[in-house]
N, C-alpha and C positions, 0 to 999 in steps of 0.2 A: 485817261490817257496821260502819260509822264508830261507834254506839252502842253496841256490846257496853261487857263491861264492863273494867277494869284493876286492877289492883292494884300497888301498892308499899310496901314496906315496913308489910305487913297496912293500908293508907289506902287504900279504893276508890275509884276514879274512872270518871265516862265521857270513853271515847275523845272521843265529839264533842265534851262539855265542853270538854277541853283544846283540843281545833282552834279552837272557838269564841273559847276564852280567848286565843289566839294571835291571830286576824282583830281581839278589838276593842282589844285590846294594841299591836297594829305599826298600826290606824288609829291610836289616842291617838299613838303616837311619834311619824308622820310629821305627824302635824296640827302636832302641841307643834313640831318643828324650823320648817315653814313660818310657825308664829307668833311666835317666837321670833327669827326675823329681820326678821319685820314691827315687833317692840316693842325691839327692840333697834336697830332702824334710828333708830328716833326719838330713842332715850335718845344714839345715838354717830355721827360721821360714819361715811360706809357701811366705810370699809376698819376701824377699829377694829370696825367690827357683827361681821365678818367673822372676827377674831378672836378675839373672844369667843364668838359658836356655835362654832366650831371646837375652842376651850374646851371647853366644853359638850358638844360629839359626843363628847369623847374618854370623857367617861362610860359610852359604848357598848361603848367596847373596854377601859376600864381592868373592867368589871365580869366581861368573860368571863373576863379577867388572874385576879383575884379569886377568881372560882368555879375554875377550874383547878388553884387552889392548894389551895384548902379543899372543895372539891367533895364531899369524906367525911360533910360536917357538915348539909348542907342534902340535901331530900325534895323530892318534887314539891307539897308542898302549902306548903312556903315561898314557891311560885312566889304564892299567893294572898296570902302577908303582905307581897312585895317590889312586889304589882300596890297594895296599900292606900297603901304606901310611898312608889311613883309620884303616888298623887294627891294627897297632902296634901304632898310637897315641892311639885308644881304650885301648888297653893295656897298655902303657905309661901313661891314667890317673886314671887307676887303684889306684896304692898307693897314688897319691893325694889324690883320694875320700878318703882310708884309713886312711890316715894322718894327712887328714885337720881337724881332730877334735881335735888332738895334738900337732898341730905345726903352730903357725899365721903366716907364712912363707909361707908356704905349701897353706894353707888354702888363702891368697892373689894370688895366681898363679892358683887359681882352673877357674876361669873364660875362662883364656887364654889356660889354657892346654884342656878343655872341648870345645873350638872353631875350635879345630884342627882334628879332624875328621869329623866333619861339614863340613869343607871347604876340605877335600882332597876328603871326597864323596862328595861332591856339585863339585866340579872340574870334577872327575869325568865323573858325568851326561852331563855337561854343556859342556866338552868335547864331547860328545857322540850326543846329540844337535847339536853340532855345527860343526862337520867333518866327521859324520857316511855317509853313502849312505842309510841307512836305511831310510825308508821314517818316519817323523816323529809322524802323529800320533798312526803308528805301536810302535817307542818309550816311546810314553807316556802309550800307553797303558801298556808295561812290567812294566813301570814305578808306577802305576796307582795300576796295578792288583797282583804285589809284596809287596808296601805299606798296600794293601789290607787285605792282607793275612797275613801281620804280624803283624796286628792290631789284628786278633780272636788271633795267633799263642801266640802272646806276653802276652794276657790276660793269654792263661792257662800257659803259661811257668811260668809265677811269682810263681804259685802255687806249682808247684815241682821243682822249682830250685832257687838259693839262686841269687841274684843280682852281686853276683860275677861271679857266673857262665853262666848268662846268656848275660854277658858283654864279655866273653870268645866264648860266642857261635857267637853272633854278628860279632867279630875280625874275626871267623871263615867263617862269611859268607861274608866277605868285601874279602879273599883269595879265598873263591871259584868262586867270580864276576871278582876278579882276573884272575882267572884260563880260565872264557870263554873270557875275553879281550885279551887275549893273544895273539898274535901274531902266525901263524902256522909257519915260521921257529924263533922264537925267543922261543922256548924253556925252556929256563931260567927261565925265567918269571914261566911259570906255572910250572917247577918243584919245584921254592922258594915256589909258592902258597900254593903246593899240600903238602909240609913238616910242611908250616904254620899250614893247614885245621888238617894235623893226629894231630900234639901238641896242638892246639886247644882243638883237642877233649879229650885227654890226660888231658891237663889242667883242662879241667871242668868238668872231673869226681874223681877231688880232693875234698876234704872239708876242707872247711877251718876255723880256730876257729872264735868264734863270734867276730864280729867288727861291725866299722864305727859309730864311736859317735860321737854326734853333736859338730858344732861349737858352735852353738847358745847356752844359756845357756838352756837348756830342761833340762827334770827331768833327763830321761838316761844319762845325760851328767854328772848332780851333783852326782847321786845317785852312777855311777859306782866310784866317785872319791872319796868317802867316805871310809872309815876304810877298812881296809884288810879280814871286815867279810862279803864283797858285795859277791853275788854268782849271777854271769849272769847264768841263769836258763835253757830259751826256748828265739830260736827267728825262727820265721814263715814269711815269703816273702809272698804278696798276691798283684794284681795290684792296691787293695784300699791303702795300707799303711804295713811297715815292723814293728810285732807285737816282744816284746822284755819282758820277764819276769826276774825282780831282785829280792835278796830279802837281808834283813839283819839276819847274826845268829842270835837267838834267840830274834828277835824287835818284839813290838808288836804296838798296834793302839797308844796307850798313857795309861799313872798310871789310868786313869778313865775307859777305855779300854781294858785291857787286852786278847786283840784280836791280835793271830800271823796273818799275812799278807804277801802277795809279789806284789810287783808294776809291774804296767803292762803299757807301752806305746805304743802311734802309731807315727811310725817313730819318735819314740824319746822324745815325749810331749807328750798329750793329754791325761794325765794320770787317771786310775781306777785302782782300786784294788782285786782283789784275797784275801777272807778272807779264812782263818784257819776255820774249822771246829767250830763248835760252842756248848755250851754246855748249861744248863741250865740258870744260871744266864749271862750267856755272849749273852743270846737270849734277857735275857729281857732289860741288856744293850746298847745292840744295839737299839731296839725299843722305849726306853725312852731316850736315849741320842743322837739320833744321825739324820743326815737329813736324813737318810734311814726309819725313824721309824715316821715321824711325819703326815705320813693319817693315820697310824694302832693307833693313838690317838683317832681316832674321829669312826671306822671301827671295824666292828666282821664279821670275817670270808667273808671276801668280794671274787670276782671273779675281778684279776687285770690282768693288759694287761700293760708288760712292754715294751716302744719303746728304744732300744740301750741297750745290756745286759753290754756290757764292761766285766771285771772280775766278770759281776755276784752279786755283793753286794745285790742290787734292788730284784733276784729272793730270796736269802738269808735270806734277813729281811723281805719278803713276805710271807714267810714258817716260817719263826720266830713270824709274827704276826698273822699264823694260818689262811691264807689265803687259800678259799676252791678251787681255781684254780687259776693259774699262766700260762698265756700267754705270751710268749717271742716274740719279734720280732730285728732281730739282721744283718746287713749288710753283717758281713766279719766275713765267716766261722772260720777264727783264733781265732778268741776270744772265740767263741762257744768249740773249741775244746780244750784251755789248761782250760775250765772247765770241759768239760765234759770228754777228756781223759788223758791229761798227768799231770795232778794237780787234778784229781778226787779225790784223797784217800786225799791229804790237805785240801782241798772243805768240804770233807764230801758227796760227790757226791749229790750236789741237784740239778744236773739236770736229774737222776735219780729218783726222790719222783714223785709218778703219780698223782701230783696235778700239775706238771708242763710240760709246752709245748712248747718247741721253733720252730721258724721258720726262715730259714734262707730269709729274706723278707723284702724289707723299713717298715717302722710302717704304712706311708699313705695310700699302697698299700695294707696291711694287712686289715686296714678299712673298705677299697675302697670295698673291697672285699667280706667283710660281713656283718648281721644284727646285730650279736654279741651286747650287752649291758653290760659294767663294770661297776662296784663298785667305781673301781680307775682307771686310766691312769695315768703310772707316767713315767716323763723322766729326769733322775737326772745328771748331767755332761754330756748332749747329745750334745756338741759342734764340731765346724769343726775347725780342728785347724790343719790338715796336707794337702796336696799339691794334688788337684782333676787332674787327667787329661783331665777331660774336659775343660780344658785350660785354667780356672779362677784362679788367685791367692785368699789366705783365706783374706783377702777380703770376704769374704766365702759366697758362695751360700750355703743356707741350709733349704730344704722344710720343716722342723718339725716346722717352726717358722714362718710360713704364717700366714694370714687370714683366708685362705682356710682353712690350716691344724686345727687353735684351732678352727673351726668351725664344722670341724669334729668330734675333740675329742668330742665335746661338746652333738653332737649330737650321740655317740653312750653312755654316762653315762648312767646310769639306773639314777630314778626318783633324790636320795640324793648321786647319785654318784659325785666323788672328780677328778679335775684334779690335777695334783702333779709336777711342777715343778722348778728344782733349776740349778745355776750353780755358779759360782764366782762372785763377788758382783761388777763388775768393774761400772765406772760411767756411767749412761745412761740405763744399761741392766734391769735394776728394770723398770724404767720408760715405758722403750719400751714393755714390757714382761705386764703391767698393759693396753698399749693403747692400745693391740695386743688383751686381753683379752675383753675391752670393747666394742672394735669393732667387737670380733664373738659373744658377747651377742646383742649386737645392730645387725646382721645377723640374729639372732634367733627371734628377735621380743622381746629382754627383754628390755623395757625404761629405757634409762641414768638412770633416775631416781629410778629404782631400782635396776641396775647392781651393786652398790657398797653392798646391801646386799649378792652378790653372792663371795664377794672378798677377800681373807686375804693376804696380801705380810709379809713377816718376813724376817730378816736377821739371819743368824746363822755362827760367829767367819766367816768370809770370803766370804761368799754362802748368795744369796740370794733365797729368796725361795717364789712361787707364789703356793695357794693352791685356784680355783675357784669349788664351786660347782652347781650341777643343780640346784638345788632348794636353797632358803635362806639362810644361817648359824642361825641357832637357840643360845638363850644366853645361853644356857647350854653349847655347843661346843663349844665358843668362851670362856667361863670361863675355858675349858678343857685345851684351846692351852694357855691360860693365864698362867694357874698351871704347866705347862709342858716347857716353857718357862724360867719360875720364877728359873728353876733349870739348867741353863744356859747347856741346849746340845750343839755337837758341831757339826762340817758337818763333821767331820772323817777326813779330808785330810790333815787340816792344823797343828796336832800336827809334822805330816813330813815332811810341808813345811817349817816349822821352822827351820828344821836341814838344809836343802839343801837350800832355801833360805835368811834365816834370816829372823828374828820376822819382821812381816808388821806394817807399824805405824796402830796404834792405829785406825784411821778412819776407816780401811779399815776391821779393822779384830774388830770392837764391838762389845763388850758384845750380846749375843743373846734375839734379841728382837721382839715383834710386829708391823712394821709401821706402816699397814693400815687393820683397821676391821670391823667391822657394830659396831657404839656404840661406836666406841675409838676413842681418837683423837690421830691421830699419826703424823709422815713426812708430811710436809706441800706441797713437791714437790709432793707428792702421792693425798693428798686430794685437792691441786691443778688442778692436771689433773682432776681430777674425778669430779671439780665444774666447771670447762673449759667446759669438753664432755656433762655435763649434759646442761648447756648451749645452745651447738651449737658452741661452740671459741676453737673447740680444734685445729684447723689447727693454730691462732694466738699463741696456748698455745707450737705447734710443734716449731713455727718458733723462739718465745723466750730462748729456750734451746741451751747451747751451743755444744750439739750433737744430733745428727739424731733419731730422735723415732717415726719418721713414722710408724705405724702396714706396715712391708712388705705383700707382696701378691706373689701369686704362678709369676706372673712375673716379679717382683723384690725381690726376695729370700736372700735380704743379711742383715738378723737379726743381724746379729754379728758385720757387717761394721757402728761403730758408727759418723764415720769422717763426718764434714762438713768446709765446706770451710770458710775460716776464724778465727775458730776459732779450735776445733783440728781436725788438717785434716795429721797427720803425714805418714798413708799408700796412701792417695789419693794423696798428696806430691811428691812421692817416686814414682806413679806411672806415673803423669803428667812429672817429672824429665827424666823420663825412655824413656815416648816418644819423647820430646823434643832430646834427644840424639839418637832414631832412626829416627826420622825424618831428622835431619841432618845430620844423614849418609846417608838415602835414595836419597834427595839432591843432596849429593855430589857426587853418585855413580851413579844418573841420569845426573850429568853434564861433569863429569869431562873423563869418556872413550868417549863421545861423542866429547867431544870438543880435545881428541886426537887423535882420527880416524879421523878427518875429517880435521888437522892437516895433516895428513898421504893422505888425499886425500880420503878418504872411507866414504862416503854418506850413509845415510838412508833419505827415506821420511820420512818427517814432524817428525820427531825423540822426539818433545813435549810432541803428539798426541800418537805415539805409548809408552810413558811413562806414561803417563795417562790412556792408556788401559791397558798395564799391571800389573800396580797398583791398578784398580779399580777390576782386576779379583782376586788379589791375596788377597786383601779384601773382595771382597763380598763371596769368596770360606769360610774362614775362620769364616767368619758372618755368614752364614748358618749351617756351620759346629756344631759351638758351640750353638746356637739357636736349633739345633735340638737333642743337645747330652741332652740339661738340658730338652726341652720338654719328651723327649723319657723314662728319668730319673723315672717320675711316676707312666708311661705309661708299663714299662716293670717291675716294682719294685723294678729294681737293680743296681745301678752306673753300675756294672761291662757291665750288658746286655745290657746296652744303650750304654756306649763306646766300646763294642763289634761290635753291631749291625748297629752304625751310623759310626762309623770309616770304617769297612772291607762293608756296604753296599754304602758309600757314593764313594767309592777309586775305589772298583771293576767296581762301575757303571759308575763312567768316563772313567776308562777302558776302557770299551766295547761302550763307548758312543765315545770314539776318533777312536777306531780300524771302528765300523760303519761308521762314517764321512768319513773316506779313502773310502770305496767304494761310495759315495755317488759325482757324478760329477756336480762339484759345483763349483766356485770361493772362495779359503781359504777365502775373505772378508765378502761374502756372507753368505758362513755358518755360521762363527762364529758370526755375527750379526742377524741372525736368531734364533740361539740358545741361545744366553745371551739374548733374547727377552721372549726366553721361560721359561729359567732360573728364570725370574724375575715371571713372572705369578703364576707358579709352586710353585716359593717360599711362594709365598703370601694363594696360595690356600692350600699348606699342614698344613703351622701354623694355619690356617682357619679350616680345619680339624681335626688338633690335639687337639686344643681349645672347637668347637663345638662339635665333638664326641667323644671326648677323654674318657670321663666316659662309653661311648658304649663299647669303645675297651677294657676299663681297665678292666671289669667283664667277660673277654672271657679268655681261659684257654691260659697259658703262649705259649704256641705253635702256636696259631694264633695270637697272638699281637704280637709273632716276626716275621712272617711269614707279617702280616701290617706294619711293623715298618719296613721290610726289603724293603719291595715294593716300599713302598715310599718310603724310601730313595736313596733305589738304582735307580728309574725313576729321582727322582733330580739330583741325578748324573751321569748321563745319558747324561742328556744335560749341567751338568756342566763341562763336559770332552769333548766338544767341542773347544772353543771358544780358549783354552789354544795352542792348537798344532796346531790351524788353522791359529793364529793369527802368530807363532812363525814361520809355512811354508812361511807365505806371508814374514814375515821379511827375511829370509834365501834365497827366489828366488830376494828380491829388495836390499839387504845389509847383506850377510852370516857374518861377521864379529861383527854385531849390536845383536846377535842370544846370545850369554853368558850376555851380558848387561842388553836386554829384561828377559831371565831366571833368572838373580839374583835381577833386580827388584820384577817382582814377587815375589820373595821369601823374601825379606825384608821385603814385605809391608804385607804378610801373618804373620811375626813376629808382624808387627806392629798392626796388626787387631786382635790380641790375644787380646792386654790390652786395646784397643780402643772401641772394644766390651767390655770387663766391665766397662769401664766407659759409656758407651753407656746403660748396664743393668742397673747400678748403679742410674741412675738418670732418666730414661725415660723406663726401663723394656724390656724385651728381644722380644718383640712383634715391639720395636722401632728399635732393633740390625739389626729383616728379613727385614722390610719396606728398610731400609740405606742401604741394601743388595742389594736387587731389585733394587732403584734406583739406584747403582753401576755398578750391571751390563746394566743396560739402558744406563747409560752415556758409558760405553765398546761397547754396540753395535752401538754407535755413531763414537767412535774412532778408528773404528778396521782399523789395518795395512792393507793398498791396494798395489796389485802390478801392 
């Protein structure tokens, strides 16, 4: 019976207790890692966020490092003073988060204070691991099936509680694992707990006024430091990104402009705007001057399909240019709503006009979905620029800038319909956005040779701008964008960049012009490409640039990651740096308790062999993981529902896949190398699935694609929740000592297969990440621990 009773070292315990202590234990952790990149996205750009959780994780494994060594010294009932430990460092790096955007003191010690709950709940478990009676893969499962559960739990907490508070909630749930650690006559213990859990709850149903601005320089960070007339507006918590609205007393767009405004960020950067209601001449202004207005040049009364609404502008100036339907298609309900309801009456409310229609929906999936034909598709500043949890730093995956994707758009224009899109003009992104286009004309059957008639690239004061249509540009139109042009628009954003960052030199931000048209000779790097592709030399024309402009594809999705090696590679840099220093932690945490247990006289077999099992599971878990969160992505049409669905089906299902294994009488070597056997098959045939039926699943109503999505994933892990606690039993009956070492291997090398998978995306496509996966665990079912 799970309730009988236990004893160690004369401390009685119940069995359920500890199982208990374990499920609200590995909820607190996975909750604390997903928040942890949500608050930390804000405080740093995404590739530094990415760095410092990873920081932070290694807490997981430096702890098992730790007890390994000293493991003589500590009882099961320290497990309740290291669960105390957990929540009041949680609370302890409360003010950091707060601070570190004011104070580079603060902001240097964020790494270290952020490691410290890692490691008290990694202690913890690895205690619990490693001296419980509980059989172990009864532990993994609490382990497993709590993680689980605070994966769906986490996603909707973001949405009604603020990041403070849900950090509050966390502390609280590290005192109620507490509370079942405890000891039955050590008392204390859980009455500290049980005073912690009521002021917990106390605490987090305070509010607290808006904070936490960035270190990094983001817009939130300049705009709040500007004049005494900033007014922090709205700020909305959601698990895609923390929505923040400012504005300046009476500012408006610029003198050409005279459009009131309020800035709107995601977690801190990735800035759109919120315009003021509009009035007569301020409609035609916008439409003639600005990159919101430049398809309603060539457009009467079209049906447009906008992908990323942001504050909205895009629906805005599509009702401005008299447009006879307006399709929305928009991620993260926040944005939806401080248009639609807490900034309606400064709007002007149009997303009440019943020519318009939003959906909370990716744009692909919107497509995927229907027969629908636009006028226009436009997607204007639709960038990834804040910190995914599905484990990628921005580096950014982002499916609006496939192959696949503009091949989509392309195919649902009507006959002289316009794709429309712009973002900041950095180096390479023009080029790339031009290959990306002739390569879904060349999918469609249009010849090199005359996809430059479908093409016009322009620059506008910062913003570049790609406008492709179905059929030809005719020289009327091209004399249109000429004359329109001629009276230098601007892309909106940058009269405000000016204030908060200072005037860009000159390259960056020129005069507004044509590069590449039918008929013009423009940028020689544009008509370059385009006499390369017509060719057949465009891969030599790839390889001569000194950054990456590959057309990505739906399984290498990183439009934005310009870096190539040798010549600007500063986040690929920063990343290889990052593993070179967990590598050598892993290293050293593989050698060094080993070589002083056996110092001490405490042996394990082959102790190599069992570190390269552990390493290879703790990587191939994390390779599948992420391989199946970005598949799933399309598939369900919504970041939120694929890290929903792949986290709490992937967790639960090892769960129930380790608790199964305990009844199954087997030899722990056995199973576990029977199952990492299956693992590998499995993994191979799902992405085979997802791949080849994937469009099947995606036109089935959202109910059964999660109800598919759930299936498989949870069968995957099913048998990926074998191999972990089988391997960890055989270690525990030949070397109970070797049991915290083996657990924080694991766990570092899960740290290190976050960023090793995207370099693995990055250069070979996520289809290369599951293959590395499988053979992972093939070589684990080689080396599993024998007793």
């Amino acid at each position: 019976m799970m309730w009988r009773w236990c004893m160690r070292d004369s401390v009685i315990f119940k069995q359920g207790s500890i199982v208990a202590g374990v499920f609200f234990l590995s909820a607190a952790l996975l909750a604390l890692e997903v928040l942890y990149v949500r608050l930390v996205s804000i405080l740093l750009f995404p590739v530094a966020t990415y760095l410092v959780i990873s920081l932070a994780l290694l807490g997981l494994g430096a702890s098992g490092g730790y007890l390994s060594i000293r493991a003589s010294r500590y009882r099961l009932e320290h497990a309740a003073m290291s669960c105390i430990g957990f929540a009041v460092a949680v609370l302890v790096s409360l003010p950091f988060i707060w601070f570190a955007g004011r104070n580079s003191n603060v902001a240097v010690a964020l790494p270290f204070v952020l490691t410290l709950p890692m490691f008290f709940g990694g202690f913890a478990l690895a205690l619990v691991f490693t001296v419980s009676n509980v059989r172990l893969p009864v532990i993994y499962f609490a382990d497993m099936l709590g993680a689980g559960i605070s994966a769906g739990m986490i996603m909707v907490g973001l949405f009604y509680l603020t990041g403070m508070q849900v950090a509050v909630l966390i502390a609280g749930l590290g005192l109620v694992s507490a509370l079942f650690f405890s000891p039955i006559q050590r008392q204390m213990f859980g009455v500290l707990a049980l005073v912690g859990v009521f002021g917990s709850l106390f605490v987090m149903s305070a509010r607290l006024p808006y904070g936490i601005t960035p270190i990094s320089p983001k817009e939130l960070k300049l705009m709040s430091a500007l004049d005494d007339g900033v007014r922090w507006e709205y700020q909305g918590w959601s698990p895609l990104a923390r929505v923040d609205v400012l504005s300046l007393d009476g500012d408006v767009l610029s003198p050409k402009l005279p459009i009131p405004y309020k800035l709107v960020t995601h977690d801190g950067g990735a800035p759109t705007l919120l315009l003021g209601e509009l009035n007569k001449d301020t409609k035609r202004q916008l439409i003639d001057n600005t990159v919101f207005g430049v398809p309603y040049w060539l457009l009467e009364q079209p049906s447009v399909l906008i992908i990323g609404l942001g504050g909205g502008p895009d629906v805005v100036a599509a009702l401005a240019g008299e447009a006879a339907r307006v399709q929305g298609a928009e991620v993260n309900p926040r944005m939806v709503a401080i248009v639609r309801d807490y900034f309606a009456d400064f709007a002007g409310r149009p997303y009440d006009d019943p020519r318009v229609h939003i959906k909370l929906v990716d744009g692909r999936h919107l497509l995927a979905t229907s027969e629908a034909r636009y006028d226009l598709i436009q997607l204007t500043g639709v960038d990834t620029s804040v910190a995914s949890l599905g484990a990628n730093p921005n580096m950014a995956e982002n499916y609006l800038y496939t192959r696949e994707a503009f091949t989509q758009y392309l195919l649902h224009l009507s006959e002289d319909g316009l794709l429309s899109v712009s973002f900041p003009n950095v180096d390479g992104l023009g080029l790339r956005l031009l290959a990306l286009s002739l390569q879904a004309m060349a999918e469609l059957g249009i010849p090199p040779q005359e996809s430059p008639q479908h093409i016009v690239i322009s620059e506008m004061t910062g913003y570049v701008h790609l406008l492709v249509k179905r059929s030809p540009f005719t020289a009327k139109e091209i004399a249109i964008l000429k004359e329109h042009y001629a009276r230098q628009p601007t892309s909106v954003y940058f009269p405000l960049y000016n204030r908060l960052f200072g005037v860009p030199d000159d390259e960056f931000i020129a005069e507004s012009r044509i590069l590449l048209a039918p008929g013009e000779s423009g940028d020689t790097r544009y008509s370059g490409l385009i006499a390369a592709f017509a060719a057949g030399k465009e891969a030599d024309f790839y390889k001569e640039q000194p950054f990456t402009i590959v057309p990505p594809t739906d399984d290498r999705p990183f439009f934005f990651v310009l870096d190539k090696w040798g010549y600007q590679s500063a986040n690929l840099d920063a990343l290889l740096l990052a593993l070179v220093f967990l590598f050598l932690f892993s290293v050293l945490l593989a050698i060094l308790p080993v070589f002083l247990l056996e110092r001490r006289g405490l042996t394990s077999p082959r102790p190599g062999l069992t570190a390269l099992y552990f390493a290879c599971l703790g990587l191939g878990f994390i390779f599948i993981e992420v391989t199946l969160i970005q598949k799933l992505g399309l598939i369900l049409g919504h970041p939120s529902y694929a890290l929903a669905v792949t986290l709490c089906a992937l967790l639960v299902g090892s769960g129930l896949g380790s608790i199964s294994s305990d009844r199954v009488e087997m030899p722990f070597s056995r199973k576990a190398r029977l199952a990492a056997r299956g693992v590998a098959a499995l993994a191979v045939l799902s992405y085979l699935l997802l791949t080849m039926k994937g469009d099947a699943i995606l036109v089935q109503p959202l109910s059964v694609r999660m109800l598919v999505a759930f299936v498989l994933v949870s069968l995957q892990g099913f048998l990926m929740g074998i191999p972990f606690p089988s391997g960890l039993a055989a270690v525990k009956l030949t070397g109970p000592s070797f049991v915290p070492w083996a657990w924080g291997i694991n766990a570092v090398f899960t740290v290190i297969g976050t960023m090793l998978a995207l370099l693995l995306a990055l250069h070979f496509g996520y289809g290369s990440v599951l293959g590395v996966a499988a053979v992972l665990y093939l070589i684990a079912s080689v080396t599993t621990p024998r007793v």
